[in-house]
C-alpha positions as CSV (number, residue, x, y, z in Angstrom):
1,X,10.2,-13.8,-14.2
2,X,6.8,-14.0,-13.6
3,X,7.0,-17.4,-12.9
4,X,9.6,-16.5,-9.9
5,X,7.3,-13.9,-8.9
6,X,4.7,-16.5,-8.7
7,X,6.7,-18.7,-6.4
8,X,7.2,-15.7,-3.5
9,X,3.4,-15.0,-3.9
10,X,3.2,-18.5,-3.0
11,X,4.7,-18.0,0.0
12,X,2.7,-15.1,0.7
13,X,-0.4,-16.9,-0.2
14,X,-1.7,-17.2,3.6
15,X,-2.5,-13.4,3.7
16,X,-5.2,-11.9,3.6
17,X,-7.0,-8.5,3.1
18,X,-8.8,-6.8,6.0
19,X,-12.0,-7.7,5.1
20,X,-11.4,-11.5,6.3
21,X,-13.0,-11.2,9.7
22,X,-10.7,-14.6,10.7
23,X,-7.3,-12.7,10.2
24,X,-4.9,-11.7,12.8
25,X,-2.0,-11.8,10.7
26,X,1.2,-9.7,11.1
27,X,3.0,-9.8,7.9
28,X,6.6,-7.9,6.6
29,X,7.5,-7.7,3.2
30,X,10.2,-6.0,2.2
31,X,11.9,-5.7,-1.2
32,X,15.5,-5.7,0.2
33,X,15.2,-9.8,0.6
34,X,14.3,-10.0,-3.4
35,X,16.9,-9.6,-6.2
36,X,16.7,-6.2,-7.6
37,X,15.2,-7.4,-11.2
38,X,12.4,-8.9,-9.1
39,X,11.2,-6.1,-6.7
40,X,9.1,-3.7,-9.1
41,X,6.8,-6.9,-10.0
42,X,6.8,-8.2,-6.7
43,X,6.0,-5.3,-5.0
44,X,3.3,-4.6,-6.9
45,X,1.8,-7.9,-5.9
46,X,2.4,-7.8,-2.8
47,X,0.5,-4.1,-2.4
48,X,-2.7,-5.2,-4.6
49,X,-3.3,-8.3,-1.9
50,X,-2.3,-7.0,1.6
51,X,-2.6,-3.2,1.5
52,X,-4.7,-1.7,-1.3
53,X,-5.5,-2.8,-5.4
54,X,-4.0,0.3,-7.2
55,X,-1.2,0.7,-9.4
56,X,2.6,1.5,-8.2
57,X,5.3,3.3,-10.5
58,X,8.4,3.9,-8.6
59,X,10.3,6.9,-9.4
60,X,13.5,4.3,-10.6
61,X,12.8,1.2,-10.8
62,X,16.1,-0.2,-10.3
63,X,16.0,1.3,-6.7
64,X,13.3,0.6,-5.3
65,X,13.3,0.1,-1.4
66,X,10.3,-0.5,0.3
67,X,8.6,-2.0,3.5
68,X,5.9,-3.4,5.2
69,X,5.0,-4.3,7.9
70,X,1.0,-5.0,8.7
71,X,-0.9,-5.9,11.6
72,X,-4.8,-7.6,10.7
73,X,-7.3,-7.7,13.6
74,X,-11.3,-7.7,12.9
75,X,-12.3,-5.3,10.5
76,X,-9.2,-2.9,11.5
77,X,-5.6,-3.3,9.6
78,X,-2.4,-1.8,11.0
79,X,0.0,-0.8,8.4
80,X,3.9,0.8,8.8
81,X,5.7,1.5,5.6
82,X,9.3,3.1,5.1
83,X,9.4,3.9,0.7
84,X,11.4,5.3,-1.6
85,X,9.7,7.5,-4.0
86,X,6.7,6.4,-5.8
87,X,3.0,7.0,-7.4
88,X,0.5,5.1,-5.9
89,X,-3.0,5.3,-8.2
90,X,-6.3,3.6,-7.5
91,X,-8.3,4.1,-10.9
92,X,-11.6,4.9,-11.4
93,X,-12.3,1.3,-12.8
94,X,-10.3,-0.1,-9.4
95,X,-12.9,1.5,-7.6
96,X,-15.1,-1.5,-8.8
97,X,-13.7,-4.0,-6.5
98,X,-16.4,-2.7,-3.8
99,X,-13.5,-1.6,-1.0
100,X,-14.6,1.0,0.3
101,X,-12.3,0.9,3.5
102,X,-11.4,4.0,4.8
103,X,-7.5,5.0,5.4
104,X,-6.4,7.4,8.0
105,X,-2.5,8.0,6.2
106,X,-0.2,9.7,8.9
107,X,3.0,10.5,7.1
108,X,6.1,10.6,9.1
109,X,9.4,11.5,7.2
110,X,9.5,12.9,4.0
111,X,6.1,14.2,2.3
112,X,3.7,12.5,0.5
113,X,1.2,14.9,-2.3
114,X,-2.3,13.1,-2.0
115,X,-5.0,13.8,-4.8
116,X,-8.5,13.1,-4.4
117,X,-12.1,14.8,-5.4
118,X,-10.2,16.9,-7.2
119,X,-8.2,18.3,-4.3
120,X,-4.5,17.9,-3.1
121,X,-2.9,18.1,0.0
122,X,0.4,17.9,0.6
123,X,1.3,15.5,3.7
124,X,4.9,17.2,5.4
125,X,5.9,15.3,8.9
126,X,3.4,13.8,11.2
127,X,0.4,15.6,8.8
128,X,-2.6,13.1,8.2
129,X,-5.0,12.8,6.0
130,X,-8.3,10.3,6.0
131,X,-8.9,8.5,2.7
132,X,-11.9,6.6,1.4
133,X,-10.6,2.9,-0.7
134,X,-14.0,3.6,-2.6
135,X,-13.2,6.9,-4.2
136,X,-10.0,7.1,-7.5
137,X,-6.9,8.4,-5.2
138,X,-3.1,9.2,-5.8
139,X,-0.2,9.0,-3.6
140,X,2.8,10.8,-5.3
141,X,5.6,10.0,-2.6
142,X,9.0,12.1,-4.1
143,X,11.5,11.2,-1.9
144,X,12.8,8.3,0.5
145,X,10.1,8.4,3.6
146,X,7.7,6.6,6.1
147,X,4.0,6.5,6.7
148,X,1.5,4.5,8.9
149,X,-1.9,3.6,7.9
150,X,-5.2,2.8,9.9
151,X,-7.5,1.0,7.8
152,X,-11.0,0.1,8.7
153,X,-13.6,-1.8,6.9
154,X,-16.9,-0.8,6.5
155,X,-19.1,-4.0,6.6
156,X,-21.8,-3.1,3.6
């Protein structure tokens, strides 16, 4: 399997984070054009390079929808995402990679809990909340939804 995984990553091997100042890329990745034992794996992949290194548990792994659809211009990244429920978590020891992007998250349908500095907030329709890449974060997402996400890079 992770051999297969390997080969889509290949094809996915042109993107890029936001920090590449040369990047205009639009890229979609959605989980619907994988087979279903593939997804989870892929996914997960797929999130770490393009979006943000943390980890990703879906609520059932054997139904997992998700996608993406992102938008890179200098030092800004664009990002619409429709998800079925999942825990997003970027660890202390994630922290490490030196992003430090921040993330304004405006949640569209369904809610979305985010915990951070020991606070939570819990995102209901077309609530927002501004996120720092450098800081341990959750994203507990408990039912089918869609969010957008600004991302800009701090040059350090």
């Amino acid at each position: 399997m992770m051999a297969d995984i390997a080969a889509i990553m290949t094809g996915l091997s042109e993107v890029t984070h936001v920090t590449d100042p040369e990047s205009f890329a639009t890229v979609r990745f959605s989980t619907a054009d994988l087979p279903e034992n593939m997804r989870v794996a892929t996914w997960r992949e797929h999130y770490r390079h393009t979006v943000l290194r943390a980890e990703i548990e879906p609520a059932d792994d054997a139904s997992l929808d998700a996608t993406v659809t992102s938008r890179a211009l200098p030092g800004l990244q664009l990002v619409s995402g429709r998800f079925t429920a999942a825990r997003i978590v970027r660890t202390r020891e994630m922290i490490a990679d030196g992003n430090d992007d921040l993330s304004l998250l405006v949640n569209q349908t369904g809610s979305v809990i985010v915990s951070a500095r020991g606070r939570e907030v819990t995102l209901r329709e077309n609530d927002a909340v501004l996120i720092s890449s450098g800081e341990a974060v959750v994203f507990d997402r408990r039912s089918f939804g869609d969010s957008d996400k600004l991302l800009e890079h701090l040059a350090g």
